[in-house]
C-alpha positions in Angstrom: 83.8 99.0 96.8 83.4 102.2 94.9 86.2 104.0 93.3 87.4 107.1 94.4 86.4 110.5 92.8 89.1 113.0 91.9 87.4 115.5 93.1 87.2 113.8 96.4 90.6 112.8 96.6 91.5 115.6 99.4 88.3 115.4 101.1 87.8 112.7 104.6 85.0 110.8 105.5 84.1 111.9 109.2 82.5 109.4 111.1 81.6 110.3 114.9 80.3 107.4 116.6 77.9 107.8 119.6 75.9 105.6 122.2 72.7 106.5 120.5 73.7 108.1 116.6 76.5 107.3 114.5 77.2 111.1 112.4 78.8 110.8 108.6 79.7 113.7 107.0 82.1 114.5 104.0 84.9 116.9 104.9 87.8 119.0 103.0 91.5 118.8 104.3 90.6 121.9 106.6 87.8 120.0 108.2 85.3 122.3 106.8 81.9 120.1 106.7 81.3 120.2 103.0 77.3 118.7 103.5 74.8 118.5 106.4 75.8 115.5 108.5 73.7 112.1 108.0 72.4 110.4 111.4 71.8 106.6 111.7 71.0 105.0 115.1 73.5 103.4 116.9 73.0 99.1 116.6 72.5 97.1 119.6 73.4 94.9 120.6 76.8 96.2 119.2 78.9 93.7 118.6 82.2 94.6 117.2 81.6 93.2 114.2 78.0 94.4 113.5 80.2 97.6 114.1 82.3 96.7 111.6 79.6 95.6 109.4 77.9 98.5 109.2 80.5 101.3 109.3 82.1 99.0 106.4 78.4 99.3 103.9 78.8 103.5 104.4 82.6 103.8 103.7 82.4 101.0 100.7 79.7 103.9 99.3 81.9 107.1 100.0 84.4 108.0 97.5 86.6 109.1 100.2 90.5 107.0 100.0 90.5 108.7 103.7 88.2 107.6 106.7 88.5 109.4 109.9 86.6 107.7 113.4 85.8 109.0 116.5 85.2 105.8 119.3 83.0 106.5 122.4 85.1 104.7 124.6 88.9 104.3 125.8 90.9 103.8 122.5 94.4 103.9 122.1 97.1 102.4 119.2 94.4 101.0 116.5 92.4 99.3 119.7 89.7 99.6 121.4 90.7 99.5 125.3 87.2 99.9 127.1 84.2 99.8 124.7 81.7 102.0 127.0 78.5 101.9 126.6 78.7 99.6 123.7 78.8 96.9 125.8 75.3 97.6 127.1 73.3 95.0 125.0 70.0 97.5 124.6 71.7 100.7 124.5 72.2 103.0 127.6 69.2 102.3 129.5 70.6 98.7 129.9 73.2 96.7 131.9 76.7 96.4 130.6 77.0 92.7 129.3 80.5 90.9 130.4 80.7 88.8 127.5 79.7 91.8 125.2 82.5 94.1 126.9 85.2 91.1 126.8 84.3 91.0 122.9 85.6 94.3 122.5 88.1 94.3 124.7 91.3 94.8 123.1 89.7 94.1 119.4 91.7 96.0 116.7 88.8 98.1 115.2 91.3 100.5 113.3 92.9 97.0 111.2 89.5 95.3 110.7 88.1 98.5 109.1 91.3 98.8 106.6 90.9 95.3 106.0 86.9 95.6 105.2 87.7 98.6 103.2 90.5 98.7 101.7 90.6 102.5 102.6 93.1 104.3 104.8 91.4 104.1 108.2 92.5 106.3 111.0 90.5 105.9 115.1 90.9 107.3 117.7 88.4 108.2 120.9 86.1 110.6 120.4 86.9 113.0 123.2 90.2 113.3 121.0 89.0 113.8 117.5 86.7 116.4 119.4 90.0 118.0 120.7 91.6 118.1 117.1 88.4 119.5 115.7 88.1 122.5 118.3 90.9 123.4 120.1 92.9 126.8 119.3 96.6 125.6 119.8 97.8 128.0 122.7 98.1 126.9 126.2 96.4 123.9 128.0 93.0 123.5 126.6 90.4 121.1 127.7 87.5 119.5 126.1 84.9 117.6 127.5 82.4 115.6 125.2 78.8 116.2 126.6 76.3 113.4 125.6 75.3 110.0 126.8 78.4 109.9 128.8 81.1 112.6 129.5 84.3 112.2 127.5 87.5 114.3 128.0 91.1 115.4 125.9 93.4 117.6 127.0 95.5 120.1 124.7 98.7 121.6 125.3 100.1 124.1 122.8 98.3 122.0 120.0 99.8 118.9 120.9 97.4 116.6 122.2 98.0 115.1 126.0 97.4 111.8 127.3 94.8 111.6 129.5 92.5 109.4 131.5 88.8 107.9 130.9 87.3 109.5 133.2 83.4 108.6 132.2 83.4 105.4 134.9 85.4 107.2 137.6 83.6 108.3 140.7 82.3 111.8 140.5 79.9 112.5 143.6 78.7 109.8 146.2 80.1 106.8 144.2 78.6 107.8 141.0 80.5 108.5 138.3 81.0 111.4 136.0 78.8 109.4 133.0 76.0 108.5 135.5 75.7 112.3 136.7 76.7 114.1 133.6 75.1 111.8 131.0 72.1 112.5 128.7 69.9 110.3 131.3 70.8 112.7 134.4 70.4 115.6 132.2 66.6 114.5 131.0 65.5 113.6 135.1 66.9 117.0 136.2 68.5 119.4 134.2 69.4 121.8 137.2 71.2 120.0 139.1 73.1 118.4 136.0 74.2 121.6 135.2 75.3 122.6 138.7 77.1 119.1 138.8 78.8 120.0 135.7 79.6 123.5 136.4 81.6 121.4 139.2 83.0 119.1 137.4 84.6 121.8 134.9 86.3 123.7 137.7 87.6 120.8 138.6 89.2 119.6 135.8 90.5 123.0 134.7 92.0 123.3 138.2 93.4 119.7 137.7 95.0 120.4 134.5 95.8 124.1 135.0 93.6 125.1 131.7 92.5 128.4 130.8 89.8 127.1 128.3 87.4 124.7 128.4 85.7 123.6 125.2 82.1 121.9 125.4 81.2 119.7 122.5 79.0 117.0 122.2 75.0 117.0 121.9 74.5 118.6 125.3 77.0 121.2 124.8 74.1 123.1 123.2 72.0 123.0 126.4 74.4 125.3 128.4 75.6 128.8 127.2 78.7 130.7 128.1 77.2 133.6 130.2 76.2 130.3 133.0 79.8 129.9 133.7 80.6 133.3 134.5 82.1 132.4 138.0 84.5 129.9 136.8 88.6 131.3 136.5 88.1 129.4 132.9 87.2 130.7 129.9 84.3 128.4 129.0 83.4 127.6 124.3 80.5 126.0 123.6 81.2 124.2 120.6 78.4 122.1 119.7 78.0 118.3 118.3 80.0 119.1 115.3 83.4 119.4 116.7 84.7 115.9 116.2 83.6 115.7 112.8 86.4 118.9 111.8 88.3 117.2 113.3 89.1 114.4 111.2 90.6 116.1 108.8 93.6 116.3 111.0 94.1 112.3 111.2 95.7 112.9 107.9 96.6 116.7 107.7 98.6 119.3 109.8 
């Protein structure tokens, strides 16, 4: 393990994990990204502790004492719930695996990486570390997490709401939300993904009574604010970087 660095002793290692990249970037206490974020490709088949394994090698190298980590899929209290598209052995384009999805099922991803470590570890879902990383603290605010599947946090007065996964929930004609709003519907055809997401924000906002709707994610930069002119919301794009500030706030307010 390498020892920490004083000057690093305020900074958090951000670490956004993603169907198809995992993002590392060095932050200060304000979440400021203090160097262009690195990119390795997600493993598969991801196992959690090839997971482990590899997240382990990059923190052992940072002199960071604070680790913040977004998860693609339902995550709550230091375990992961529903793994997502992790459990699809060859990465998005593939079948979810049942033995692969009961392996993460309920594993403790949070503990193991402290353990590994030795470093203060902190996880939570990505949707949420997005929320912490972008939202402006007045009102209800929503975010939705645009990339291989759609992810979504909800805000209220800058305290952070519980809310449902709703990537495998039906959406339109028994599809669900990750199926239509995904990276793969996006690539086959990008107009209708974007009227089918139009939809699916006026939805939620209605759902949640929210007067802002922050996009982040990789697809986020594919749409621009003047397309959602129609909406009652008030529609940010915030781009792939928004869970990445937002680790900072894991460990300080």
């Amino acid at each position: 393990m390498a020892p920490f660095h004083n000057s690093k002793l305020n900074q958090v290692l951000a670490i956004d994990i993603g169907a198809t990249n995992i993002k590392f970037c060095h932050v200060d206490d304000h979440g400021t990204l203090l160097e262009v974020p690195r990119r390795r490709p997600t493993p598969y088949p991801c196992s959690p502790d090839r997971l482990v394994a590899l997240l382990s090698e990059r923190i052992g190298t940072s002199k960071c004492p604070r680790v913040g980590v977004g998860f693609p899929g339902k995550f709550a209290d230091g375990h992961v719930i529903r793994p997502g598209n992790l459990a699809r052995p060859g990465g998005i384009t593939s079948e979810v695996d049942p033995v692969l999805d009961q392996q993460w099922r309920h594993f403790a991803l949070q503990d193991a990486l402290c353990k590994a470590t030795g470093r203060d570890v902190r996880v939570v879902n990505d949707a949420t570390l997005a929320a912490l990383g972008c939202c402006e603290g007045h009102g209800v605010e929503l975010v939705l997490t645009l990339g291989t599947g759609l992810g979504l946090a909800v805000e209220h007065d800058g305290v952070l709401q519980k809310a449902r996964d709703v990537g495998a929930a039906t959406f339109v004609q028994g599809r669900t939300y990750d199926q239509l709003l995904g990276e793969r519907a996006r690539s086959e055809d990008q107009v209708e993904w974007h009227v089918l997401l139009e939809q699916a924000i006026n939805g939620f906002a209605k759902e949640f009574d929210a007067a802002i709707v922050h996009l982040a994610g990789g697809n986020a930069r594919r749409v621009a604010p003047d397309s959602f002119t129609k909406l009652l919301c008030r529609v940010v794009i915030e781009g792939n970087e928004a869970p990445l500030h937002g680790a900072a706030k894991l460990f300080y307010n």
